[in-house]
C-alpha positions in Angstrom: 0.0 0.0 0.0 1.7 3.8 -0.6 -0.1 6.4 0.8 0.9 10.6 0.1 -0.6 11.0 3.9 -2.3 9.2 6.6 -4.7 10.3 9.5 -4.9 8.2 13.0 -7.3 9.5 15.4 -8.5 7.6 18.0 -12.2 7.0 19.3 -13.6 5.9 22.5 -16.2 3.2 23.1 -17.6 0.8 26.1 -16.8 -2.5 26.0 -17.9 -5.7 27.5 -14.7 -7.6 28.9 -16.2 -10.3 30.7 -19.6 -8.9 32.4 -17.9 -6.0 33.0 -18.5 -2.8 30.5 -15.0 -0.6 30.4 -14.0 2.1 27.7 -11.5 0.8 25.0 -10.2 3.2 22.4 -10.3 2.5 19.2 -7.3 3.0 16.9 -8.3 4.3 13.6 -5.7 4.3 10.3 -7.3 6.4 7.5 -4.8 7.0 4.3 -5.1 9.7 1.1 -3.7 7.5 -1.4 -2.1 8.7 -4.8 -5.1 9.4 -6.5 -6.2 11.6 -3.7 -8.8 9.3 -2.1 -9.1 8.5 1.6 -9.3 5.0 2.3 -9.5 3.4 5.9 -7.0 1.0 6.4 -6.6 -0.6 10.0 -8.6 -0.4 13.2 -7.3 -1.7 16.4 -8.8 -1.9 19.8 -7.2 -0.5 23.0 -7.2 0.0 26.9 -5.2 3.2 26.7 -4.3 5.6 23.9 -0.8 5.1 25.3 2.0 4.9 23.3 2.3 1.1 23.6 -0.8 0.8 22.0 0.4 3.2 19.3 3.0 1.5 18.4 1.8 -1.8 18.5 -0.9 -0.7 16.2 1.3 1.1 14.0 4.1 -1.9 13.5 0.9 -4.1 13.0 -0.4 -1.4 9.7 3.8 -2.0 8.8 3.5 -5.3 8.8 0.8 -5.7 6.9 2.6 -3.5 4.0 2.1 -0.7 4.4 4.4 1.6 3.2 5.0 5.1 1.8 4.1 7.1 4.7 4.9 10.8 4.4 3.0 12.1 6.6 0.7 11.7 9.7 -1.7 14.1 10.6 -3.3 13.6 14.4 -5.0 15.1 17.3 -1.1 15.6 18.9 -1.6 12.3 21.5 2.0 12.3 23.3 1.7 8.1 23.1 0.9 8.8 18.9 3.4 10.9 18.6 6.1 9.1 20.1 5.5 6.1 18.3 5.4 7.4 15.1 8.8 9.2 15.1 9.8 5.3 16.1 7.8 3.6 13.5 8.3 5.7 10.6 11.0 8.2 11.1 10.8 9.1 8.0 7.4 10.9 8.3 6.7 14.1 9.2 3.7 14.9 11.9 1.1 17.5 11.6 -1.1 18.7 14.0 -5.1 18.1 13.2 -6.2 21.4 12.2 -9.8 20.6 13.6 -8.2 20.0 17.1 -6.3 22.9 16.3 -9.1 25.1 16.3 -11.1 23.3 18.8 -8.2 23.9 20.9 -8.6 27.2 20.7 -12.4 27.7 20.5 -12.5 26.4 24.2 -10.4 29.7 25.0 -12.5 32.1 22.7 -16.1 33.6 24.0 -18.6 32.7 22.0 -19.7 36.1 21.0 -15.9 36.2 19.4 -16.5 32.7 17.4 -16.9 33.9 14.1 -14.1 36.6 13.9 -11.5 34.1 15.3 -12.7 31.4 12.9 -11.6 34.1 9.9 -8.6 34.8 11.6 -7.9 31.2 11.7 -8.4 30.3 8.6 -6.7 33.3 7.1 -3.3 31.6 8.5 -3.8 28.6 6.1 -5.2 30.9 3.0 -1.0 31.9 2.4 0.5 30.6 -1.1 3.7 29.7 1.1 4.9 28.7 4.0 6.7 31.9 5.2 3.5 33.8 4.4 1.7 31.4 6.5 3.9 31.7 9.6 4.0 35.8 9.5 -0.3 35.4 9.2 -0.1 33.2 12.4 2.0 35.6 14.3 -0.5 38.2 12.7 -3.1 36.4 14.4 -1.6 36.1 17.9 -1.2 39.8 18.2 -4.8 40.4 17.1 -5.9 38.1 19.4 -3.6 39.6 22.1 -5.4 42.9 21.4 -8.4 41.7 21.7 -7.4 40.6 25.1 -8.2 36.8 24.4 -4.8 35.3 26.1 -5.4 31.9 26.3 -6.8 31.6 22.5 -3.2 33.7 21.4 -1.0 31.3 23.2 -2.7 28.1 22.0 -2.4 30.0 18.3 1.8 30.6 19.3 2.3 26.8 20.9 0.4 25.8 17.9 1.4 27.7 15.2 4.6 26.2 14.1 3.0 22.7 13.9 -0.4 23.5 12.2 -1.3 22.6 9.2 1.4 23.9 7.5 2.6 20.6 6.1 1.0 21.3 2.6 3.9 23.5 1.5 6.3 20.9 2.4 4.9 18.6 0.2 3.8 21.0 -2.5 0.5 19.9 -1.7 -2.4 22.0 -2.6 
């Protein structure tokens, strides 16, 4: 299997482990192939979203061929992270951009939703990756000005890591 990028996210569900009903996660492989299609390609169940589990999953996707990976794009799980650097050095990580801005939703009033929505999506509107950056640290001062603290420093932890990964790949 090649893949240009792949997306693991995990989910959470109860489980019935002998009588008993505990919540497993569920480990979730989803791939953009080279015609630009997502396909889902592995799904694993877990205790923990630890990075044991992340990396047994992942070595399970490798042994299984797959191949190619470029790029992982996930919701920045320390265990996920970890294990991919181990598993396939060779890819690069990107942060999920929904997270991203859920991330910083919980630290904007909702009366202020829509005009840090444009501003967020103004940082991944730039035709390069230098552009991009500058827009983001655009962004952190406006949100600075408008006193929202919290929302401009998840923006600047964040904003080196977002989704910024298409101009490394020349991806559109």
């Amino acid at each position: 299997m090649k893949s240009k990028n792949g997306q693991s996210e995990p989910d959470s569900r109860k489980r019935n482990w002998g009588g008993e009903f505990e919540n497993v996660s569920i480990l979730v492989a989803i791939v953009v192939n080279s015609d630009g299609y997502r396909e889902d390609i592995g799904a694993a169940e877990s205790l923990k979203e630890d990075k044991e589990s992340w990396t047994n999953f992942l070595v399970w996707l490798k042994e299984c061929g797959f191949k190619g990976v470029r790029m992982v794009v996930g919701d920045k799980c320390l265990g996920m992270c970890d294990s991919v650097n181990e598993v396939f050095p060779e890819a690069k990580y990107q942060r999920c951009t929904v997270h991203f801005y859920r991330n910083v939703f919980s630290a904007t009033p909702r009366n202020r939703m829509r005009e840090v929505t444009r501003m967020l999506k103004a940082i991944h509107a730039p035709e390069s990756k230098e552009a991009a950056r500058k827009k983001a640290k655009d962004v952190v001062e406006q949100l600075r000005a408008m006193k929202l603290k919290e929302a401009a420093k998840k923006v600047e932890d964040g904003r080196l890591k977002i989704s910024l990964l298409r101009y490394w790949f020349n991806m559109q």
